[in-house]
N, C-alpha and C positions, 0 to 999 in steps of 0.2 A: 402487774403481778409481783414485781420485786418490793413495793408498796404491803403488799398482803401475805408476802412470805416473813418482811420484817415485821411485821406486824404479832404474825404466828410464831416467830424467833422470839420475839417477846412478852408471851403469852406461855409458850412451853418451859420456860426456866420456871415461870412461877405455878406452872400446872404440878410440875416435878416437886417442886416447894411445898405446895397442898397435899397430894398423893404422898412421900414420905412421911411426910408429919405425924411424928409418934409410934413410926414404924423402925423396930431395932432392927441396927443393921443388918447382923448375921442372919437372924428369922426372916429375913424380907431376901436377901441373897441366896440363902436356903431354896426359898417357895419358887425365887426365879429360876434358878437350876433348875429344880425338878421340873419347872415350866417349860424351860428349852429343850430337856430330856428328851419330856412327853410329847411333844411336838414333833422332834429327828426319829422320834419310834414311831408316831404316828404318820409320817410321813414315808416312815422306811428308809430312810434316807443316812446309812451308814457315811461317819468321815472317816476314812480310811487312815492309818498311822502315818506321821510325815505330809500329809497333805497340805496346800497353800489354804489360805482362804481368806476371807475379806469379810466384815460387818460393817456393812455402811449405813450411817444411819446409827449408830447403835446404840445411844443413850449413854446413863449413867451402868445398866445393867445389861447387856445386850447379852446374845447368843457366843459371844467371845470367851465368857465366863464359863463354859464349860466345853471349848474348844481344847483341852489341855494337851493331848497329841499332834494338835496341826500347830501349821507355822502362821499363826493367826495376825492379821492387822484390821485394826479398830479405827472406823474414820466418823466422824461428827463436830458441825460447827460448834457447839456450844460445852466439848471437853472441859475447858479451862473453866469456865463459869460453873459444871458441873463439880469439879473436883476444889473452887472457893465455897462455894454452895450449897454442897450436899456432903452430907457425912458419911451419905452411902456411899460416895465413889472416891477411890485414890489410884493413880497409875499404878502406886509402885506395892498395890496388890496382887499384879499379876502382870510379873516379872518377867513372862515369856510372850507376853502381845506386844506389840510396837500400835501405839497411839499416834495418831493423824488428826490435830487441830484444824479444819476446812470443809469447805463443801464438796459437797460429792461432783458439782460440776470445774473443779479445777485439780481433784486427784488426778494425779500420774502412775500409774505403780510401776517398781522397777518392772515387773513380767505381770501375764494374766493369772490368775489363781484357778486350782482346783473346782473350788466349791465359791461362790458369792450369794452372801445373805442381806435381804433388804428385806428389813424384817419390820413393819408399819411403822416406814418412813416415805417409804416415794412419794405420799402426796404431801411432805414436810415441805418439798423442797422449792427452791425458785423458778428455775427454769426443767421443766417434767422433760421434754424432749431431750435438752442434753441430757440430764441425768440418767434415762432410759439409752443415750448412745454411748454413755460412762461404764454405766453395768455389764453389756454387751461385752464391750473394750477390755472390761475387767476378767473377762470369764476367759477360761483358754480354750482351747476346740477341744469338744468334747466334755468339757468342764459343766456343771450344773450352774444355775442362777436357781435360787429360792427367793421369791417373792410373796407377802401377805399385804393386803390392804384390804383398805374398808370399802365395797363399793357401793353405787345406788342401789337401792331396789323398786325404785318408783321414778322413770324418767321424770316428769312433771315434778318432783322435789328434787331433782339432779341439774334442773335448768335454774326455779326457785333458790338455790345454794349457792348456784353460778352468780346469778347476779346480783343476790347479799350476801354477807357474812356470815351465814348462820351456823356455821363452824370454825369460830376463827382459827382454831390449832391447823386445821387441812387449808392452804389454798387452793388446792385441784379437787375435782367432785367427777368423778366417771362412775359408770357401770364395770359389772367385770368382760362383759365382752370387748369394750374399748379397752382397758387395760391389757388382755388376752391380745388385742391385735399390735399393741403398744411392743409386744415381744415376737408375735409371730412375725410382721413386716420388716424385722431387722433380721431374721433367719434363724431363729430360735424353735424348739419343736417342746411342746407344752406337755410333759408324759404326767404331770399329775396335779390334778383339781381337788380341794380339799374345802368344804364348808365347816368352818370351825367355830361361828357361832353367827345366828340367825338374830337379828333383833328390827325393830319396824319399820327404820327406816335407812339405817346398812346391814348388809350383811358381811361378814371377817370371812378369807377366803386366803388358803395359801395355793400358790405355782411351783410349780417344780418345774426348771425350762431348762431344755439342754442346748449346748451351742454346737451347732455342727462343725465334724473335724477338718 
C-alpha cells in the first residue's frame, strides 16, 4: 500500500498541475469559497466564532480558506511542492492558519479541535486505519468530524479497483457503508448523510460524525 500511495503522491501534484492550468488565481479561489460556503450551508453546519479546527488533507485550496473566524490548522504532505508549484497557493495569504508539511498519520496536535474536516482525502492516504484513528484523536468530545469521499456503487468494480489501479489518484476503494463503519466502530455517531453528486461508478458523499463527550 505505501507503494500505491507513493505512487498517488506522485500523480496528484501533476493532477493539480493539469486542473490549474489556465485558471487565474483569484476567479478559481473565488469559485472555491463559494464552493466551501455552499457545502457548511448545505450541510448546516455552523463554525462557531473562535472555534479550533483542523483541515487535513487539504490541498492547495481546501476549506481553510474560508475558515476566517476559527483558529484554523492546515495539514498536507505535498504543502511545499504546492506552494513551488502552484501559483494558486502561498502560506503567507492567510496569515491566521498555521500550515502543517506531513501526513496525516504522524500529526500530533497540541489539543483536539472543535470541528475536523477531511474533506476528499481519506482515500489519499497510506495507511486508512491509522489515519481514520488520527481524526478520531483529533476531534475533542463532543467536537464534529466532517468527512467526504468517493465511494463504490457497484461492489464487483470496488473488488475490480482493489486489485488494479484503475484510479491511481485513490489507493483505498470502499463502499459508504464500510467507510460509515470506519467511524462508527471507533465510537462516533453519524447525525448527517449527504449525497452530493451521483456519477456511474462513485458516488461523492459527505458525514457529519460526532465524537462522544
Amino acid at each position: 500500500m505505501q507503494l500505491r500511495w507513493q505512487i498517488a503522491q506522485f500523480f496528484e501534484i501533476r493532477w493539480w498541475q493539469h486542473y490549474l492550468s489556465g485558471k487565474e488565481k483569484n476567479d478559481y479561489l473565488n469559485w472555491k469559497k463559494n464552493y466551501w460556503r455552499g457545502l457548511l450551508d448545505r450541510l448546516e453546519l455552523p463554525v462557531p466564532e473562535n472555534a479550533s479546527a483542523l483541515d487535513a488533507g487539504c490541498g492547495p485550496a481546501g476549506i481553510f480558506t474560508v475558515l476566517e473566524g476559527s483558529k484554523t490548522d492546515a495539514l498536507d504532505p505535498l504543502l511545499e511542492r504546492y506552494e513551488r508549484e502552484l501559483p494558486h497557493f502561498q502560506r503567507t495569504d492567510y496569515p491566521t492558519v498555521r500550515f502543517f508539511c506531513q501526513p496525516l498519520e504522524l500529526f500530533e496536535p497540541e489539543q483536539p479541535y472543535d470541528l475536523v474536516f477531511c474533506l476528499n482525502a481519506i482515500n489519499h492516504v497510506a495507511d486508512l486505519e491509522v489515519c481514520f484513528d488520527r481524526l478520531v484523536a483529533c476531534t475533542c468530545p463532543g467536537g464534529s468530524l466532517v468527512l467526504t469521499v468517493d465511494a463504490h456503487n457497484y461492489g464487483w468494480l470496488k473488488r475490480i479497483f482493489r486489485a488494479f489501479p484503475g484510479d491511481i489518484l485513490h489507493p483505498h476503494q470502499y463502499d459508504l457503508p464500510e467507510y460509515e463503519a470506519m467511524l462508527t466502530r471507533r465510537g462516533l455517531r453519524i447525525v448527517r448523510r449527504e449525497l452530493l453528486k451521483k456519477e456511474r461508478i462513485f458516488s461523492y458523499y459527505a458525514l457529519v460524525a460526532v465524537r462522544g463527550a
